[in-house]
C-alpha positions as CSV (number, residue, x, y, z in Angstrom):
1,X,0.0,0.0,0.0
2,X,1.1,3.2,-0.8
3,X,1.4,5.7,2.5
4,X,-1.0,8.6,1.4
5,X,1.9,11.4,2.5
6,X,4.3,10.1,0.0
7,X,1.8,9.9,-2.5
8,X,0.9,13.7,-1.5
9,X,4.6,14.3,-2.6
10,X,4.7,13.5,-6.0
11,X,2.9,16.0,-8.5
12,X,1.8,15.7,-12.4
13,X,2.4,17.7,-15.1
14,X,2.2,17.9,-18.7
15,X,5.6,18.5,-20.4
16,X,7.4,21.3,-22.3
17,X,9.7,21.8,-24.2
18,X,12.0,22.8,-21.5
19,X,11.2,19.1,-19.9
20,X,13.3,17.5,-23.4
21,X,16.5,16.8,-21.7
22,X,15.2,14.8,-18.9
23,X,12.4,12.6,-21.2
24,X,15.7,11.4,-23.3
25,X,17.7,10.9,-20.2
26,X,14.9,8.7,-19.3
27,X,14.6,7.3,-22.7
28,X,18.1,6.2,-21.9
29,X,17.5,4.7,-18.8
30,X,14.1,2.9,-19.7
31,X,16.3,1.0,-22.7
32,X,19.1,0.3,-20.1
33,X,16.8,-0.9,-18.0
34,X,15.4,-3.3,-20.7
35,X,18.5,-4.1,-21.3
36,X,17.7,-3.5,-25.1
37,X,20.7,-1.3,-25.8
38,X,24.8,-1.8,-25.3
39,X,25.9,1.4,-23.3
40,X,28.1,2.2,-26.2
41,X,24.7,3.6,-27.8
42,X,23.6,5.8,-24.9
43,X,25.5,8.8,-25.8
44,X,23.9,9.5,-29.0
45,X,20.5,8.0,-28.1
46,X,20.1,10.8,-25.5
47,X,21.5,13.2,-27.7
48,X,19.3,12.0,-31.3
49,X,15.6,11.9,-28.5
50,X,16.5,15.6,-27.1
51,X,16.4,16.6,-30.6
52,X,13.5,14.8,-31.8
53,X,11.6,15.7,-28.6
54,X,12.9,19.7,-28.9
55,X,11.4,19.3,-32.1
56,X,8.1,17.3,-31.5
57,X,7.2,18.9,-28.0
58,X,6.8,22.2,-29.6
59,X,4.5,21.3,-32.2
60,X,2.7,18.9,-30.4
61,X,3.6,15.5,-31.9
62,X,5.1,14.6,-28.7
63,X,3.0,14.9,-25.7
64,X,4.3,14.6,-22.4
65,X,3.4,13.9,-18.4
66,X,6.2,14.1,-15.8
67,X,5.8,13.5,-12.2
68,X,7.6,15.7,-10.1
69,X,9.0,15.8,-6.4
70,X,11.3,17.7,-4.2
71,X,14.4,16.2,-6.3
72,X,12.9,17.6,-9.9
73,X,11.5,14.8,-12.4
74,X,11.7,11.7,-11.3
75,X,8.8,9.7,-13.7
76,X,7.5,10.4,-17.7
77,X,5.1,8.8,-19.9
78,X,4.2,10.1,-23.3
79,X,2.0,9.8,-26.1
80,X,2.5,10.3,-30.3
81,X,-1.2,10.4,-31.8
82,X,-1.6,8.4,-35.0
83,X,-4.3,8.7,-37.9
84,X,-6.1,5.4,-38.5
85,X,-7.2,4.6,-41.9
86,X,-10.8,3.8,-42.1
87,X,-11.8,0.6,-41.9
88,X,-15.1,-1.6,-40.9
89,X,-17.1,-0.2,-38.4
90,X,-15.0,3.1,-38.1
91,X,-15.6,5.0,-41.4
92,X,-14.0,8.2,-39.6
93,X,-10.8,6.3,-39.3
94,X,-10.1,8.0,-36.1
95,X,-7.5,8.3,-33.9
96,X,-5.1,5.9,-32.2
97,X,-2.7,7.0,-29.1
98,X,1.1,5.5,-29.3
99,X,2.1,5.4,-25.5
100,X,6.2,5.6,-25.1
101,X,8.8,6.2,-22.7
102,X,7.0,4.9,-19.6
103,X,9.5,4.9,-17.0
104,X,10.3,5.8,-13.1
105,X,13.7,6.5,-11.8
106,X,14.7,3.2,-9.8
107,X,14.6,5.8,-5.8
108,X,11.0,5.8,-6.5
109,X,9.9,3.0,-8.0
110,X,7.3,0.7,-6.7
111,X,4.9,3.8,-4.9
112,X,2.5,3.9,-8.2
113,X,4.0,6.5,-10.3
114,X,3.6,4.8,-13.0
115,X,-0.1,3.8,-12.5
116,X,-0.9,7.1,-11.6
117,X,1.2,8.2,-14.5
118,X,-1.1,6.0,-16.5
119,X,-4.4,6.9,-15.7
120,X,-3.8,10.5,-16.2
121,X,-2.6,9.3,-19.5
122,X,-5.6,6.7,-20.0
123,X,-7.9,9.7,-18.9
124,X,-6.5,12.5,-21.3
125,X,-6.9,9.3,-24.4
126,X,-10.4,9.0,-23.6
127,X,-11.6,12.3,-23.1
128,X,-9.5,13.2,-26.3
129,X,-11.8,10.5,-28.4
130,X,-8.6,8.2,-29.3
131,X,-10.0,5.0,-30.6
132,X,-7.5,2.9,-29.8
133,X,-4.3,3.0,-27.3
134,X,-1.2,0.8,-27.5
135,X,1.7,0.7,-26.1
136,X,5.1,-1.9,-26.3
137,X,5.6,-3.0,-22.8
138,X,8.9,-4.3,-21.1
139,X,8.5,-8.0,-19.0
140,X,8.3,-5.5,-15.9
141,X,5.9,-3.4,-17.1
142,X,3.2,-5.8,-18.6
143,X,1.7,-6.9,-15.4
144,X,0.8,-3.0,-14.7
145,X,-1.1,-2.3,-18.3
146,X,-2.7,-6.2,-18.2
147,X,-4.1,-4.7,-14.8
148,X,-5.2,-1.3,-16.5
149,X,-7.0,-3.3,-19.7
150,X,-4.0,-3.6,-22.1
151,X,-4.6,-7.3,-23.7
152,X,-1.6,-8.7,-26.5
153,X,-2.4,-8.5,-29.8
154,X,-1.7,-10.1,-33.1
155,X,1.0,-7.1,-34.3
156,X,4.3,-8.3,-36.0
157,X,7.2,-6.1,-36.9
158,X,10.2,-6.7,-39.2
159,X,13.6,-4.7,-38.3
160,X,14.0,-3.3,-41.6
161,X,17.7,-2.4,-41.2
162,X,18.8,-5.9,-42.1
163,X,17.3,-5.7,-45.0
164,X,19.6,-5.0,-48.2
C-alpha cells in the first residue's frame, strides 16, 4: 500500500519543451533498464531523442506527463497520436494513441508512479476520443497495463535495417 503522505509528494504535469533533456535521459534509462541497448549507444541515443523531442514537444507531436517531487522529475510517460485509416465499423478512421517512454527512476519505484502516471494518461486518451491506445511494454511493465486493460495483440514487426 502506498502511505497517502508520499503519495501527496509526487505531483503531475504535462511537459514542455524545456522538460526535453530529462524525457531522453529517461529514454536512456528505460532501454538500459530493458536491457535493449549496449551502453556504447547511450551517448547518441540521448542526444538523437532531445532533438526529436525539442522538435516534437513544440509542435505537439510529442505529448508529455512528468511527475515531479522535491528532487525535480523523477517519472514520464508520453503519447504520439496516430491517424487510422478507415476501416469496418469506423468510417472516420479515427485516432489511435502511441504510449512511449513509460519509466520511473529506480529511488521511486514501486509507490504507483507509473499507475498514476497512466491513468492520467488513460484519462487524457479517452476524453481526447482516441479510438485505440497501445503501447510496447517491457516483461516488468506488462503486469501494470494487463491490470489497467491492455490485452496482447496479433502485431508483428520486421527490423527493416537488415534488410539490403
Amino acid at each position: 500500500m502506498v502511505d497517502p503522505a508520499m503519495e501527496c509528494a509526487y505531483r503531475i504535469r504535462r511537459a514542455t519543451v524545456e522538460d526535453a533533456a530529462v524525457i531522453a535521459r529517461h529514454r536512456v534509462g528505460m532501454f538500459r533498464d530493458m536491457r535493449v541497448m549496449v551502453e556504447v549507444e547511450a551517448p547518441l541515443l540521448e542526444t538523437a531523442a532531445h532533438a526529436y523531442l525539442l522538435a516534437t514537444l513544440s509542435t505537439g507531436e510529442y505529448l508529455g506527463w512528468l511527475v515531479e517531487h522535491d528532487s525535480g522529475v523523477v517519472a514520464g510517460g508520453g503519447v504520439i497520436l496516430r491517424a487510422l485509416l478507415p476501416r469496418p465499423g469506423h468510417a472516420d478512421g479515427g485516432e489511435e494513441a502511441y504510449v512511449l517512454n513509460v519509466y520511473t527512476e529506480p529511488p521511486h519505484r514501486r509507490r504507483g508512479l507509473a499507475r498514476r502516471l497512466m491513468n492520467e494518461i488513460l484519462d487524457w486518451c479517452h476524453a481526447r476520443g482516441a479510438l485505440r491506445i497501445t503501447l510496447h511494454a517491457s516483461d516488468e511493465g506488462r503486469p501494470l497495463y494487463e491490470d489497467l486493460g491492455f490485452v496482447q495483440t496479433n502485431e508483428m514487426r520486421l527490423d527493416a535495417r537488415g534488410l539490403a
